[in-house]
C-alpha positions as CSV (number, residue, x, y, z in Angstrom):
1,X,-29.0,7.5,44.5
2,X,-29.1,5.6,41.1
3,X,-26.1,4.1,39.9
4,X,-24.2,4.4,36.5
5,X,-21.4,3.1,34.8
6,X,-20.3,5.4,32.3
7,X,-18.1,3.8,30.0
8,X,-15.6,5.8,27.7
9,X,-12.3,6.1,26.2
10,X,-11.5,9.8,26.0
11,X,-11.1,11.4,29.4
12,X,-8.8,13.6,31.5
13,X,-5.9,14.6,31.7
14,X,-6.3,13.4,28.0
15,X,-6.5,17.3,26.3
16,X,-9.9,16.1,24.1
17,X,-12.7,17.6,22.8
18,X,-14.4,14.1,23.4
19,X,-12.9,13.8,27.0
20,X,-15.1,16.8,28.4
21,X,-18.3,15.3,28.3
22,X,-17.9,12.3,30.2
23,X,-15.8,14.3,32.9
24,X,-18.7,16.1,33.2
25,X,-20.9,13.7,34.2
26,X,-18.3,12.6,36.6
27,X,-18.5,15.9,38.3
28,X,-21.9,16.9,38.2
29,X,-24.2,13.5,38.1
30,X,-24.5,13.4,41.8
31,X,-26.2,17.0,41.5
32,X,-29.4,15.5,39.7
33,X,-29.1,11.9,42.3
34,X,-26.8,9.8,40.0
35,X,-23.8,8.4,41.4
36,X,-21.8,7.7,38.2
37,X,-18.5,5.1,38.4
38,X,-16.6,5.8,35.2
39,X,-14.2,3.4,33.4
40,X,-11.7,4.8,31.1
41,X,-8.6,4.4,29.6
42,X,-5.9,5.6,32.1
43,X,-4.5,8.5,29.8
44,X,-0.4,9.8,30.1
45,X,-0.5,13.2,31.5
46,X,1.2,15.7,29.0
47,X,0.8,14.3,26.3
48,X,3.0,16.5,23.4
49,X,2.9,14.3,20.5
50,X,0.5,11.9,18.5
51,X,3.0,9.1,18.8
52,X,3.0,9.6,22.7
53,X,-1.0,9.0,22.0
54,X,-0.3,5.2,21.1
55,X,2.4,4.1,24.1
56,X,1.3,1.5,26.8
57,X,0.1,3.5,29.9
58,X,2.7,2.9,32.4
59,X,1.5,1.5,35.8
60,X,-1.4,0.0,37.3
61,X,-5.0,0.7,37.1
62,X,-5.9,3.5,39.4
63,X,-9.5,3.4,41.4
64,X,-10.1,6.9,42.5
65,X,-13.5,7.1,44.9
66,X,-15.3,10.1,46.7
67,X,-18.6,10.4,48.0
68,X,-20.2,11.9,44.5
69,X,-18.3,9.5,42.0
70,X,-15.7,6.7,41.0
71,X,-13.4,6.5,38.3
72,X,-11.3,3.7,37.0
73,X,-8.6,4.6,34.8
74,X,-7.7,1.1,33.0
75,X,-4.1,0.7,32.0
76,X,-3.8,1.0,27.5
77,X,-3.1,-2.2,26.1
78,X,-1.2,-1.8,22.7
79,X,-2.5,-3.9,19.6
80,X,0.1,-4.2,17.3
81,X,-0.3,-1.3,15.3
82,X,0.1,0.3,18.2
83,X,3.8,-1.3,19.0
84,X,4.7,-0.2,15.1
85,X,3.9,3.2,15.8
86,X,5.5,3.4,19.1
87,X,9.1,1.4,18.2
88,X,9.3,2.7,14.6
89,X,7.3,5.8,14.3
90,X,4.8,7.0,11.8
91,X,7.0,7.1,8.7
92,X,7.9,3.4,8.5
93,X,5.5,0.4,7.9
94,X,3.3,2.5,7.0
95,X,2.0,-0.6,4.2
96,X,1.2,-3.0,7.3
97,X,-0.1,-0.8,9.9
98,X,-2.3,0.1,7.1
99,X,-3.3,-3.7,6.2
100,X,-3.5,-3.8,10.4
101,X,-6.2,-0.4,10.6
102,X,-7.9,-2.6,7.8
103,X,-8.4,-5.4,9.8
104,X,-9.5,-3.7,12.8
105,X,-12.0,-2.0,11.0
106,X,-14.2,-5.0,9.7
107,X,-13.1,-7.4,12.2
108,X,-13.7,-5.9,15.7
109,X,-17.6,-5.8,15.5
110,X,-17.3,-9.9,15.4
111,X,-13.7,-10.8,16.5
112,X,-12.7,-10.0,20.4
113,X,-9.4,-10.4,19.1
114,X,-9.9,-7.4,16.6
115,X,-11.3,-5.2,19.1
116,X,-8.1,-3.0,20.8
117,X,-10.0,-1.4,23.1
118,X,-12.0,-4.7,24.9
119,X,-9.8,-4.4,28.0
120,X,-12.7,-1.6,28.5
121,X,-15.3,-4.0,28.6
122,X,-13.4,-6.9,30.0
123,X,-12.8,-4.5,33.6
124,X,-16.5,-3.5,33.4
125,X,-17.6,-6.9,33.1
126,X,-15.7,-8.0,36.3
127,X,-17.1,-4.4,37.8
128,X,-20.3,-5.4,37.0
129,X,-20.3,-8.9,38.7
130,X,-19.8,-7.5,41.8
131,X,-21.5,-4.4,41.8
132,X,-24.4,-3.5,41.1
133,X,-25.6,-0.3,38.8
134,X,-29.0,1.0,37.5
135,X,-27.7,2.6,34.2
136,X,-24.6,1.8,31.5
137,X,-24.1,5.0,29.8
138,X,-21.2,5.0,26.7
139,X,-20.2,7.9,24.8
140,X,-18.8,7.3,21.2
141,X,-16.1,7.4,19.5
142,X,-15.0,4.8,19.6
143,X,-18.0,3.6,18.7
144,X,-16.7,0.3,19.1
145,X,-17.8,0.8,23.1
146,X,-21.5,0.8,21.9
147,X,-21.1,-3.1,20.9
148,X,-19.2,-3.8,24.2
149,X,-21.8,-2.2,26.6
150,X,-24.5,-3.7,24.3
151,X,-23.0,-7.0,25.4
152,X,-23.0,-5.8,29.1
153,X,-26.3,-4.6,28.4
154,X,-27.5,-8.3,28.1
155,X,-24.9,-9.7,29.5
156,X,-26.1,-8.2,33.1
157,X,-29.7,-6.8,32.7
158,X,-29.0,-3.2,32.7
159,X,-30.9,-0.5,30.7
160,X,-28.1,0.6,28.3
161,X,-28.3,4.5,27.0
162,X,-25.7,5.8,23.9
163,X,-24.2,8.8,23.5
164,X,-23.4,9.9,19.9
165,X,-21.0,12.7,20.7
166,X,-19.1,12.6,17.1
167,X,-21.5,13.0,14.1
């Protein structure tokens, strides 16, 4: 059975449009001989509001494994636009968290430091240099995961494939 690391943001019990796909591969892969090991962000259940959508995931990472697939769900690390949103809500600083969106914009395709979602590709570089897969598959948005599992990509040797989902 080939391996794949599917990398992703969006996935259940996040209630997304973009979370479907990649839990389908996670179901279905091992029907066509892939045995996928997806790394995700590890997503609230119930979530009822879009401030809710920026809190730190409470808890530790959770490794679920069966015979047909693995999934790690990777504990959210606010940046600090995040915290705004989260301690003051979406009326108030809205001038800075704007000036902060800015700066994430331009500066997370060169700056690490920029990027709010490279806890993703920090955990599936330390995956990756103990295990060993055949494929990195990432599905977009954010398409800010395309540059991380580029780096991977070379990083480790491993054919790299990208999903466009969002136009």
């Amino acid at each position: 059975m080939k391996k794949v690391l599917v990398l992703c943001y969006d996935f259940p019990p996040l209630p997304s449009i973009g979370a479907q796909r990649p839990y389908s591969w996670f179901l279905h892969f091992h029907k066509y001989g892939f045995y996928p090991t997806v790394i995700c962000r590890k997503w609230k259940k119930g979530i009822k509001n879009q401030t809710e959508y920026f809190e730190a995931d409470e808890g530790k990472e959770e490794v679920v494994e069966t015979a047909t697939s693995r999934l790690i769900r990777i504990p959210h690390k606010q940046s600090r636009k995040d915290k705004l949103i989260t301690n003051s809500g979406m009326d108030t600083s809205v001038l800075l968290r704007k000036l902060l969106t800015l700066y994430e914009t331009f500066f997370k395709w060169t700056f690490d430091s920029a990027d709010d979602k490279i806890y993703l590709q920090q955990r599936a570089d330390e995956f990756l240099q103990k295990e060993k897969v055949d494929y990195i598959l990432v599905t977009g948005e954010p398409f800010v995961l395309f540059k991380q599992a580029y780096y991977l990509s070379k990083k480790h040797n491993i054919p790299l494939y990208l999903d466009y989902r969002d136009g």
